[in-house]
C-alpha positions in Angstrom: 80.9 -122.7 167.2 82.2 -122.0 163.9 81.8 -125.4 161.6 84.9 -126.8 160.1 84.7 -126.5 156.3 85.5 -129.5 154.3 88.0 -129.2 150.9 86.6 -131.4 148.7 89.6 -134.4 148.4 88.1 -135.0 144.6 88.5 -132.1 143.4 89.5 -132.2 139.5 92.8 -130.5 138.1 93.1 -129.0 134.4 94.8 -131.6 132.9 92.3 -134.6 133.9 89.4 -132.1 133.4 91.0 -131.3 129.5 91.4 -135.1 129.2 87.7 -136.4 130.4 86.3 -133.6 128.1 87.9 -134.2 125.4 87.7 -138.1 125.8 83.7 -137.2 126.1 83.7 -135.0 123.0 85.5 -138.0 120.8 82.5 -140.2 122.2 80.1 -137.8 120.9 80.8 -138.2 117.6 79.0 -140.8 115.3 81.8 -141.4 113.1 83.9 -142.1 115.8 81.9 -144.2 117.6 81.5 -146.3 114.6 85.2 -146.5 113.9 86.0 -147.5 117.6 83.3 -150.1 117.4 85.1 -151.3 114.3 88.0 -151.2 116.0 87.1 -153.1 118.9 87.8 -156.6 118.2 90.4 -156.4 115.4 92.8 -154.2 113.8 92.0 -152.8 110.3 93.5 -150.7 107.9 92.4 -147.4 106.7 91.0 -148.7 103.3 89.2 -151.0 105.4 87.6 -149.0 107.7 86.3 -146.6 105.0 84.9 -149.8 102.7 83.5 -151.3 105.8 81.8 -147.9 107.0 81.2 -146.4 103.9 83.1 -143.6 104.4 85.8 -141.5 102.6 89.5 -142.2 103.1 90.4 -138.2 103.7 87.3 -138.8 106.8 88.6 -142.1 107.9 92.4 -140.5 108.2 91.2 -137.3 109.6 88.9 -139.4 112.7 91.8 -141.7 113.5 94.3 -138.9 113.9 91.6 -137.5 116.6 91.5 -140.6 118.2 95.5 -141.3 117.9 95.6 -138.1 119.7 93.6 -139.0 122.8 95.6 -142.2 122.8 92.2 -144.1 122.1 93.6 -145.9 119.0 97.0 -147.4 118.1 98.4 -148.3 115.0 101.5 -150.4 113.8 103.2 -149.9 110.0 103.1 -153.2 108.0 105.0 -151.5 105.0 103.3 -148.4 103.4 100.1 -149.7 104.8 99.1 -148.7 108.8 96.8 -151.1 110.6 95.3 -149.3 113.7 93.3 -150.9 117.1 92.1 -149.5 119.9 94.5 -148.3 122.0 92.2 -148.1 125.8 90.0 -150.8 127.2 88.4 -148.5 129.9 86.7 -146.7 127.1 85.8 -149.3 124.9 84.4 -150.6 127.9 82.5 -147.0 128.4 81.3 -147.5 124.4 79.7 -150.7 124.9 78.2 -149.7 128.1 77.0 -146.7 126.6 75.6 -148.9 123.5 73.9 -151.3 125.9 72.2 -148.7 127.8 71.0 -147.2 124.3 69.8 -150.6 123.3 68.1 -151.2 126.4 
């Protein structure tokens, strides 16, 4: 008797596959990781990030365009100045897993 073989029902497409990649590879960057911790419990602007991270405002822009990208931060316009947030609680759930499992 010839055994029935299964198709695996959770098989990934390309899309989701391109997504969960690149959400991992945005996780695996320090800079980013410190900016969506930032980000995690209130808005701030770009200035703000950079004074409070000690980081430059061309590196500052050039993360949160990565992340605006992925959909992992949001931002609104309160005039010439831009105020971003994270944009996805699943992952900022992920992050402070992640940091809690580092800590631990």
């Amino acid at each position: 008797m010839a055994e029935e073989v299964q198709t695996n029902t959770h098989e990934l497409d390309e899309e989701t596959l391109f997504v969960v990649s690149q959400t991992f590879k945005a996780l695996s960057d320090p800079t980013r990781i410190r900016i969506l911790n930032l980000l995690c419990c209130d808005e701030h602007s770009v200035n703000d990030i950079a004074e409070a991270l000690n980081l430059g405002q061309s590196t500052v822009s050039h993360q949160l365009r990565f992340l605006k990208n992925l959909r992992l931060v949001k931002f609104r316009r309160e005039g010439t100045t831009l105020y971003y947030s994270s944009d996805d609680d699943h992952i900022m759930n992920l992050l402070h897993q992640a940091i809690g499992h580092a800590k631990h």
